[in-house]
TORFIPA-708210 format. One record per residue (C-alpha): residue number from 1; residue in one letter; x, y, z. Coordinates in pm, 1 decimal. Layout:
<rs>
(NUM; "a"; (X; Y; Z))
...
</rs>
This chain:
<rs>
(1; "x"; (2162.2; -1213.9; 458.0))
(2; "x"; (1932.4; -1506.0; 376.3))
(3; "x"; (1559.5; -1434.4; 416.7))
(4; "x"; (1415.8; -1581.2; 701.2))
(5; "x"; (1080.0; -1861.3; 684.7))
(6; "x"; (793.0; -1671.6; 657.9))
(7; "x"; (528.8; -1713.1; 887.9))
(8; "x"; (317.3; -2064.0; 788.4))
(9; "x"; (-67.0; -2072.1; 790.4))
(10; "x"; (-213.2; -2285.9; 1012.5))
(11; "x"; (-576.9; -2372.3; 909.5))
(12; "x"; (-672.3; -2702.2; 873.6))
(13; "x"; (-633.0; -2778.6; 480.8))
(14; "x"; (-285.4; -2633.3; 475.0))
(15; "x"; (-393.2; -2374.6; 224.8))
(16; "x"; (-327.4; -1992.8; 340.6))
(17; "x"; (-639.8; -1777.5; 339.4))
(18; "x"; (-400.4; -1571.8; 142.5))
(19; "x"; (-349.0; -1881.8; -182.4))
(20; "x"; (-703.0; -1935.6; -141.0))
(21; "x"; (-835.1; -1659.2; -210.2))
(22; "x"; (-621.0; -1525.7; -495.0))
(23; "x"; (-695.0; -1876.1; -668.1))
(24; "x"; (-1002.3; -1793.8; -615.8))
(25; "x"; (-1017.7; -1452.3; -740.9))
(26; "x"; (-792.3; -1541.5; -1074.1))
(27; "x"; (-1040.8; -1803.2; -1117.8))
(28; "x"; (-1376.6; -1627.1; -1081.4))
(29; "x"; (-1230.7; -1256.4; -1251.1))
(30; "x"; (-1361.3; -1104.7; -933.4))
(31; "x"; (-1191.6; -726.1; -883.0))
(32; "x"; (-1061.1; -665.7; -508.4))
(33; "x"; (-789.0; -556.8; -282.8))
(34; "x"; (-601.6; -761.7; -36.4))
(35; "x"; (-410.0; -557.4; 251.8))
(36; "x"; (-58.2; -811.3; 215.5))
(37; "x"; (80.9; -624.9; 484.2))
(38; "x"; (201.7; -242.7; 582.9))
(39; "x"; (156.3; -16.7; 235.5))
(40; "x"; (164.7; -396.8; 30.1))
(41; "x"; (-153.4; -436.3; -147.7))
(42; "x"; (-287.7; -658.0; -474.0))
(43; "x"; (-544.7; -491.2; -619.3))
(44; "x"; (-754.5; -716.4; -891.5))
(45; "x"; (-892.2; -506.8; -1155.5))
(46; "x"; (-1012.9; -630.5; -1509.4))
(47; "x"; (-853.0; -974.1; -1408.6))
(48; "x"; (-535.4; -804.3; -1391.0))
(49; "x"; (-379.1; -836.1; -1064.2))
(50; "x"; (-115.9; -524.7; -945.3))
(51; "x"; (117.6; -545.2; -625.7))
(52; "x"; (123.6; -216.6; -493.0))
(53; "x"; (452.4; -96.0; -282.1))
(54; "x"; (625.2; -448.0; -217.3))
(55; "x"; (772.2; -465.7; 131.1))
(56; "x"; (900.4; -840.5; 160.0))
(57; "x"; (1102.9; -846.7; 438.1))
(58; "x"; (1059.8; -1131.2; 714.2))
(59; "x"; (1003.0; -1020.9; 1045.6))
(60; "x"; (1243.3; -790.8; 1231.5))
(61; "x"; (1482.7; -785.6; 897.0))
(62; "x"; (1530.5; -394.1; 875.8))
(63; "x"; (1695.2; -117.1; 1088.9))
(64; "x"; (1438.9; 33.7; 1273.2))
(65; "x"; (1313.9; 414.9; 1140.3))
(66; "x"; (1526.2; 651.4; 1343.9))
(67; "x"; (1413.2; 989.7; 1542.4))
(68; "x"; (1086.3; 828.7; 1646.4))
(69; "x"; (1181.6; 728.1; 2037.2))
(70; "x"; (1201.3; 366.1; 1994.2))
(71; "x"; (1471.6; 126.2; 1799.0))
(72; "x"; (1187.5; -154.5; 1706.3))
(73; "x"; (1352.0; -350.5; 1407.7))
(74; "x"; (1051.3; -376.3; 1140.2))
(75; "x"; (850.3; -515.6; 995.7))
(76; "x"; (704.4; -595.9; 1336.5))
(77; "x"; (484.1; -866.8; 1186.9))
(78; "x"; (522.1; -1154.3; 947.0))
(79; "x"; (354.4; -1160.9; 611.5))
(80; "x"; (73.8; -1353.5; 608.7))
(81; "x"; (232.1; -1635.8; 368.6))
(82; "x"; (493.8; -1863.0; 326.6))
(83; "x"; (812.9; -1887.5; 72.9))
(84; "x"; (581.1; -2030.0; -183.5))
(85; "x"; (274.3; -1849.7; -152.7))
(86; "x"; (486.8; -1530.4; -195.2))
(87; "x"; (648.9; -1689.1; -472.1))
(88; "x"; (332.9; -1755.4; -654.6))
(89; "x"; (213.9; -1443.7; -590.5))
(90; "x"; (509.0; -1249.4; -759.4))
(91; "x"; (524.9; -1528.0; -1086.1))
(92; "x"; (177.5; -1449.1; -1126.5))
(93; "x"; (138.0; -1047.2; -1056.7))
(94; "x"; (27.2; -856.6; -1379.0))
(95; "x"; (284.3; -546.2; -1271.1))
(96; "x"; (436.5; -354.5; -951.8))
(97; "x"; (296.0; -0.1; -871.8))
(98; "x"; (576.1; 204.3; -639.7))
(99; "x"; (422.7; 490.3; -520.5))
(100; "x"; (810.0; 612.9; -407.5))
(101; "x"; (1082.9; 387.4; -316.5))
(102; "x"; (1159.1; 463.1; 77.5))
(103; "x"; (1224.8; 125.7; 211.0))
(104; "x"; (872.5; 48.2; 393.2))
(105; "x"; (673.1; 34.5; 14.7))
(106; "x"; (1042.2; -106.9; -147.9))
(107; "x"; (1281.3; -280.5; 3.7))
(108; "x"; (1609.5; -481.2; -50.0))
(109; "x"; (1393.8; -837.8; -16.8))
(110; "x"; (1121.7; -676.4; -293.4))
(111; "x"; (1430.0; -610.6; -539.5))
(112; "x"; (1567.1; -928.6; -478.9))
(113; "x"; (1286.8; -1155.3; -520.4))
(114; "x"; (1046.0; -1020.0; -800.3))
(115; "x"; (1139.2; -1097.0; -1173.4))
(116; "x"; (1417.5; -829.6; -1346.4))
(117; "x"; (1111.2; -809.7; -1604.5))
(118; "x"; (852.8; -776.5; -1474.9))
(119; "x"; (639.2; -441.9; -1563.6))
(120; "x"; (674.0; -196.0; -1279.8))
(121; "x"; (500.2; 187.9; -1271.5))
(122; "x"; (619.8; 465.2; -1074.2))
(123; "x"; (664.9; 822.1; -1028.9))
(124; "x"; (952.1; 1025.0; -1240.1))
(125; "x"; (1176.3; 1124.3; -958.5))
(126; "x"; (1230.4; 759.4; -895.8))
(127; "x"; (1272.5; 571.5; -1288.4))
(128; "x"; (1645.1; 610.5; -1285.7))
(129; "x"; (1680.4; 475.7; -923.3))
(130; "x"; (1441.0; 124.1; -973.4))
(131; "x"; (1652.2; 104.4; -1339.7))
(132; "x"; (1987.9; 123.5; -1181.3))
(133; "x"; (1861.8; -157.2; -960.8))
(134; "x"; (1878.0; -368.3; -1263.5))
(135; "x"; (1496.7; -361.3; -1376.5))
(136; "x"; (1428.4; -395.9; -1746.7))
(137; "x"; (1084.0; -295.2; -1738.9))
(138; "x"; (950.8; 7.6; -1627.5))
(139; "x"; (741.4; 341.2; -1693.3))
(140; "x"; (763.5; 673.9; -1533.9))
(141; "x"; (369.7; 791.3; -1479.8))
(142; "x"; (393.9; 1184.1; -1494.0))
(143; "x"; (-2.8; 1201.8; -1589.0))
(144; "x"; (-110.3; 915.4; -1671.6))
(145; "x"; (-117.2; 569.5; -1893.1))
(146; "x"; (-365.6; 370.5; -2040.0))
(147; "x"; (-199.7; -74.5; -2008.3))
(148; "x"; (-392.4; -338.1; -2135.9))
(149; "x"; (-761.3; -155.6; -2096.4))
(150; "x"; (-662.5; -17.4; -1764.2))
(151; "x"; (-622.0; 374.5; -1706.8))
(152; "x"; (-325.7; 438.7; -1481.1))
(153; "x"; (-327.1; 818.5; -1318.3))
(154; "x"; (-79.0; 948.5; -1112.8))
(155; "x"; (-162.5; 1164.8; -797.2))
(156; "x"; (14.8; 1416.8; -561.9))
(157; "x"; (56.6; 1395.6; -194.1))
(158; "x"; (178.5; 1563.5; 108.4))
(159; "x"; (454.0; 1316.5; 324.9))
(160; "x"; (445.4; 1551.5; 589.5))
(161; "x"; (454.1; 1906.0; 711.7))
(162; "x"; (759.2; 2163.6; 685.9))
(163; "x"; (1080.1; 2079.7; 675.1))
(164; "x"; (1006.4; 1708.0; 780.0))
(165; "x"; (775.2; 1763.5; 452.9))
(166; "x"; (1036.1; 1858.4; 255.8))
(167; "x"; (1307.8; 1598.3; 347.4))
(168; "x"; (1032.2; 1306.3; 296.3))
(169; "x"; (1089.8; 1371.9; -70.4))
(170; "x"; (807.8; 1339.2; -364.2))
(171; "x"; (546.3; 1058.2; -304.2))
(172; "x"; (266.6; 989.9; -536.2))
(173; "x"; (-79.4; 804.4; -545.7))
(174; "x"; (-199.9; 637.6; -838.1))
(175; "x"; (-572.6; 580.8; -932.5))
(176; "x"; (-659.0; 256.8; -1133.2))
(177; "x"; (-986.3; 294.3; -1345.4))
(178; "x"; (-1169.7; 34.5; -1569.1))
(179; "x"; (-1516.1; 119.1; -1669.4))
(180; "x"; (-1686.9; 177.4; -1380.0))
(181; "x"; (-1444.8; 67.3; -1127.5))
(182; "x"; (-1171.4; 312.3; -990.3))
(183; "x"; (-934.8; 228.6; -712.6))
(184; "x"; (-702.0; 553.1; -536.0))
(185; "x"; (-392.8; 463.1; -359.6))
(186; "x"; (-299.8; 730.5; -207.8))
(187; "x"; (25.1; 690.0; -59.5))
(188; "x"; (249.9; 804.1; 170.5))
(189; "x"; (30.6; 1103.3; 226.3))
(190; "x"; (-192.3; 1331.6; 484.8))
(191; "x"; (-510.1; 1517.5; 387.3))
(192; "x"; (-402.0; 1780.0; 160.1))
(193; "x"; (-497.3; 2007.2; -118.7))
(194; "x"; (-370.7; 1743.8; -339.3))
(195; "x"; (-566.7; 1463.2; -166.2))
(196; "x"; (-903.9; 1693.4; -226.5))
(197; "x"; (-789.9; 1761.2; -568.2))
(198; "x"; (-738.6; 1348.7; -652.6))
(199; "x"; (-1085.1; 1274.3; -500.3))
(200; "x"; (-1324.8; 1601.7; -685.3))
(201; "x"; (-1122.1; 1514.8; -1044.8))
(202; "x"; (-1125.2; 1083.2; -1036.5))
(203; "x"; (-1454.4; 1018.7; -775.5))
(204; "x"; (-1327.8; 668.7; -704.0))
(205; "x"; (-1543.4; 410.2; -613.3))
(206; "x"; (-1278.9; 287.0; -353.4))
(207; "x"; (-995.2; 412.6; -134.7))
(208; "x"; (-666.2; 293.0; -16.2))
(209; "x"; (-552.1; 532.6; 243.9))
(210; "x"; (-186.9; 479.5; 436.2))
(211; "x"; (-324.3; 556.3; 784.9))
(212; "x"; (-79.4; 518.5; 1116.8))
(213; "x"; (-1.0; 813.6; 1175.0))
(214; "x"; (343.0; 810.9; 1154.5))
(215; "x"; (590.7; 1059.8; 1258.9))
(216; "x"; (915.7; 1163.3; 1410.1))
(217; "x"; (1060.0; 1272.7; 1770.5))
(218; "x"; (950.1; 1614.5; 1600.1))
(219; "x"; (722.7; 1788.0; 1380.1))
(220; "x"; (353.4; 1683.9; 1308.0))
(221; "x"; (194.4; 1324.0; 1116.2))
(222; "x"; (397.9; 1234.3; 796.9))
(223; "x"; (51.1; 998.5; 689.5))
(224; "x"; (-276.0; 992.2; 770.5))
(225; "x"; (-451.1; 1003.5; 1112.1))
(226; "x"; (-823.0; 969.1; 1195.9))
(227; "x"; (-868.2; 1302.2; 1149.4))
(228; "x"; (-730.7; 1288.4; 814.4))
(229; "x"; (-982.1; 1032.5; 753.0))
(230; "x"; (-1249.9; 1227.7; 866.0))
(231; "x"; (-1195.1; 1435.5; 605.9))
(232; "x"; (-1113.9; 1215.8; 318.0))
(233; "x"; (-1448.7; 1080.8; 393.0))
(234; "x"; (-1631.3; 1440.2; 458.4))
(235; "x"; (-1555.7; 1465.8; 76.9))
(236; "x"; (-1660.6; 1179.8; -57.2))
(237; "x"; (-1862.9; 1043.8; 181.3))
(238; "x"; (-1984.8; 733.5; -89.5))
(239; "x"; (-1709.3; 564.6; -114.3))
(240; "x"; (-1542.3; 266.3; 6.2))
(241; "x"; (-1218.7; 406.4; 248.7))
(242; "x"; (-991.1; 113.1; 331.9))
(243; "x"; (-737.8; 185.5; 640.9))
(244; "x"; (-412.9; 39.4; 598.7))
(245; "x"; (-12.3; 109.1; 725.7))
(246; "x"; (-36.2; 12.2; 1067.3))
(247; "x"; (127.9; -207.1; 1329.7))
(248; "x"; (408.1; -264.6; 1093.0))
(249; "x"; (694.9; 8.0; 1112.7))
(250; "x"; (813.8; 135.7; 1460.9))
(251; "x"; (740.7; 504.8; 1353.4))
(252; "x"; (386.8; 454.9; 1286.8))
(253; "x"; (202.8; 495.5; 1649.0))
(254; "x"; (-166.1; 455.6; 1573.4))
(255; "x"; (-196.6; 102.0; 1555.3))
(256; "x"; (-570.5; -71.1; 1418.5))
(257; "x"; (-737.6; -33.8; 1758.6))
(258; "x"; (-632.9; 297.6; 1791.4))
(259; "x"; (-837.7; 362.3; 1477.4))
(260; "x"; (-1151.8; 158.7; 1523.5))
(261; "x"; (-1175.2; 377.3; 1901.0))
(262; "x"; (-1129.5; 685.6; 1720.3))
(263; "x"; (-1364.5; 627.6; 1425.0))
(264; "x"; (-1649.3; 470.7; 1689.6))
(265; "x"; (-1639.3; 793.6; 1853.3))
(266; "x"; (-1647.1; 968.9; 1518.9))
(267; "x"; (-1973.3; 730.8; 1392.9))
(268; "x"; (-1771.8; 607.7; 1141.4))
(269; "x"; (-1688.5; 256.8; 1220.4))
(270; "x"; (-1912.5; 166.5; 967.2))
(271; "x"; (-1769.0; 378.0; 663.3))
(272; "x"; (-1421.7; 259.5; 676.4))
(273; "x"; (-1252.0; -56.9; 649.4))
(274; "x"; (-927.9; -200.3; 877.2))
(275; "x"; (-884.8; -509.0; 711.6))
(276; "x"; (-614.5; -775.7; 909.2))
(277; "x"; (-311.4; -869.1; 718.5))
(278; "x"; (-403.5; -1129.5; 449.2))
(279; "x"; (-744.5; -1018.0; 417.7))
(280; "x"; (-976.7; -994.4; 84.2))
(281; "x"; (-1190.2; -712.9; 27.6))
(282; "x"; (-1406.0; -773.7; -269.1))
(283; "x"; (-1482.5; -437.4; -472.6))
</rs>
């Protein structure tokens, strides 16, 4: 099935916020992050740009999650760019980071569209999978790598509790460091002993969390809540925590106000980002 036209900016120049800025930011060498949409995030670092769990989907163009009470086709929202915007952005993406290939961070559109060669990173369990899918390209990250100046270190995480845990599979987070800049993705993950352990061993200067909440018709939040948050933040309480994975999939049920309410009555509207699909964070 044919993609469907994406969702076209309408400011006044009839440049996306989204073009602009990463002109901008090849231009000027500036690092940042840039919430695409859901768990799909470029992260600049060392003028190297890396598109983290590529969902590319159009509107309503996947089965909804099942077991959650509702049969919402996802994603719910349009990316915030058009065919050629996304096109430039893939052509021009230094690599793609999959943190674990369940079809909200990789889906059929992702496969389809970005370049058989292009350099890809991801976590063991999953090598042979993205290969068979006809990639030419890519490294396993059991520890860690060091590509072009960049230090590439793989994290645990915890998609869930019990047996939903179990069945969720392996997920990782990876933590991008140059100098004195670090960056931790953590994934698909809720506060955990692995979480703690990622944030005392790499300090990073800024965090990616995959908050929403998500879960099934049973068992308890497969990612992050404001709780979680809470605590990610009780740890490291100097860092930069950016809030992203909502109002996207129909099994994640704490959308972005939810969040701002909770972390206003928490005092910590100030300490934690929710950017808006689209939007440029400079680090």
């Amino acid at each position: 099935m044919k993609r469907k036209t994406f969702l076209q900016s309408l400011v006044l120049t009839g440049i996306s916020p989204y073009l602009l800025a990463f002109e901008i930011n090849k231009k000027n060498k500036q690092n940042s992050i840039q919430l695409i949409r859901h768990a799909t995030v470029l992260i600049k670092i060392n003028n190297l740009a890396f598109l983290i769990d590529p969902m590319l989907s159009s509107k309503s163009g996947l089965d909804p999650i099942q077991n959650c009470g509702n049969d919402i086709r996802f994603p719910m929202v349009e990316l915030p760019v058009n065919n050629e915007e996304l096109d430039k952005m893939l052509s021009e993406v230094d690599a793609v980071v999959i943190t674990h290939i369940h079809r909200d961070h990789w889906d059929a559109t992702a496969q389809k569209l970005i370049d058989k060669n292009k350099t890809i990173f991801c976590q063991p369990n999953d090598y042979e999978k993205i290969k068979d899918q006809g990639f030419r390209n890519v490294t396993s990250i059991d520890s860690k790598s060091d590509w072009k100046g960049i230090l590439i270190s793989r994290t645990k995480g915890q998609h869930g509790t019990g047996e939903i845990g179990k069945k969720m599979g392996d997920v990782s987070g990876f933590v991008f460091k140059h100098g004195k800049e670090s960056v931790y993705v953590a994934g698909d993950t809720i506060w955990c002993e692995d979480v703690a352990k990622a944030l005392l061993v790499h300090k990073p200067k800024t965090i990616i969390l995959n908050a929403g909440g998500a879960k099934f018709l049973a068992g308890d939040p497969i990612t992050m809540t404001p709780t979680d948050i809470q605590k990610v933040y009780e740890q490291l309480p100097k860092t930069k925590i950016i809030a992203v994975h909502m109002d996207t999939v129909n099994h994640c049920f704490i959308k972005r106000t939810d969040l701002a309410k909770a972390l206003s009555e928490m005092n910590l509207e100030s300490k934690v980002l929710i950017p808006k699909d689209g939007e440029l964070i400079k680090i």
